[in-house]
SELORO-751207 format. One record per residue (C-alpha): residue in three letters; x, y negated, z negated. Coordinates in steps of 0.2 Angstrom, whole numbers, plus 5000, padded with zeros to 4 digits. Each point is the difference from the previous one (the first is absolute). Layout:
BEGIN
ALAXYZ/...
// end
This chain:
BEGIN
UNK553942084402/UNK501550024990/UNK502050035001/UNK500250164991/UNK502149994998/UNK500550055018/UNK500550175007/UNK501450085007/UNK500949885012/UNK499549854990/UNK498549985010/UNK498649944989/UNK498450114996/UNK498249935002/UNK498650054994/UNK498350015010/UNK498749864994/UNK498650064992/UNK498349965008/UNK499549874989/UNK501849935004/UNK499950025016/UNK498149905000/UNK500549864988/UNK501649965016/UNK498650025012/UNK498949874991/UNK501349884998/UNK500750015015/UNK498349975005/UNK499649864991/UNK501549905002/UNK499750025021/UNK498349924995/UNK500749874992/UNK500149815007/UNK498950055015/UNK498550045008/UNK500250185001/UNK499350125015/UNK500150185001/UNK499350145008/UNK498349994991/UNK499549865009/UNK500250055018/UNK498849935011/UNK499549884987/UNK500249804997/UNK501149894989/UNK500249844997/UNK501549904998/UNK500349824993/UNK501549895008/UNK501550024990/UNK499650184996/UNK500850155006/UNK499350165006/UNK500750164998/UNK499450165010/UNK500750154995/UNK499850175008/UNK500750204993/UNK501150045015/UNK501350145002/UNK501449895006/UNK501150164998/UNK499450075015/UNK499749895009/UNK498349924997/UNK500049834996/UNK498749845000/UNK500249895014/UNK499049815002/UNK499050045018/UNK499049834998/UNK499949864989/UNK499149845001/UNK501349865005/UNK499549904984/UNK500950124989/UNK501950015000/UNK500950154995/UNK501149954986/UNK500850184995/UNK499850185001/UNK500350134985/UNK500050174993/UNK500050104985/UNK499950184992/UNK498350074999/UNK500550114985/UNK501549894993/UNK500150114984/UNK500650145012/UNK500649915015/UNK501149894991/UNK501150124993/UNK501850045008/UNK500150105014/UNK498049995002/UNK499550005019/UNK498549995011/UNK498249984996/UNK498549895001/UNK500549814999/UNK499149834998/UNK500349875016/UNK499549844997/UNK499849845012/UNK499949834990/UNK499149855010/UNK499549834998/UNK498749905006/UNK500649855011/UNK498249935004/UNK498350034996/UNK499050135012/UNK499350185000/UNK500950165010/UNK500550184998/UNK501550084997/UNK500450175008/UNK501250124996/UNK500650175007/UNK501150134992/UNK501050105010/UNK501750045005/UNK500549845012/UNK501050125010/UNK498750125006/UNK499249875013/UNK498850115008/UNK499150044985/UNK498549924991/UNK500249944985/UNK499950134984/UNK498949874991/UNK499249825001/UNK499749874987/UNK499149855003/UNK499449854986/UNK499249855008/UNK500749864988/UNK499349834998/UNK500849844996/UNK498949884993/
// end
């Protein structure tokens, strides 16, 4: 991605990433969501994980924000505390360029354990203003803290 000199208007002119550009952001971006925390995404949907006291869990689930469709915490077990929420590009190399809009994103929820126990987090995406509809999708991940 590159600023070739401008163009009329004084505008600058970018080039498209190339696909191995666009996969070295994607793995990085990837990696540094990874980084510092027990990571869970959507591979692990109805699956298990466990999480040590002091550590942080991060689910993170593609969503079209965009439109609409976003990741919402349905249930929790009370001996986790939600401690932040967070999003990111799913294709950074393109979607990070000016002037960029819509597409797949990242949402993530960050949690910490506050006592020792076993229980399932649920989420639903949706849109949270269409009340009368099911959820689009579910993710659930029963987490343990030893």
């Amino acid at each position: 991605m590159q600023d070739t000199g401008g163009e009329a208007g004084g505008m600058p002119e970018y080039t498209m990433p190339t696909p191995e550009e666009a996969a070295a952001a994607a793995a990085a971006a990837q990696a540094k969501a990874e980084e510092g925390v027990i990571y869970v995404g959507a591979g692990l949907n109805g699956g298990s994980v466990t999480v040590p006291m002091g550590e942080t869990l991060r689910i993170e689930l593609k969503s079209v924000p965009t439109a609409g469709y976003v990741w919402v915490i349905a249930e929790k077990p009370d001996f986790l505390d939600l401690k932040g929420e967070g999003g990111r590009p799913t294709d950074p190399a393109h979607q990070n360029l000016p002037g960029f809009t819509g597409g797949n994103h990242y949402l993530s929820f960050d949690l910490t354990p506050t006592a020792a126990g076993t229980g399932v987090i649920r989420l639903t995406e949706g849109r949270p203003w269409e009340t009368d509809e099911p959820p689009m999708d579910e993710f659930t991940v029963t987490v343990t803290v030893p």
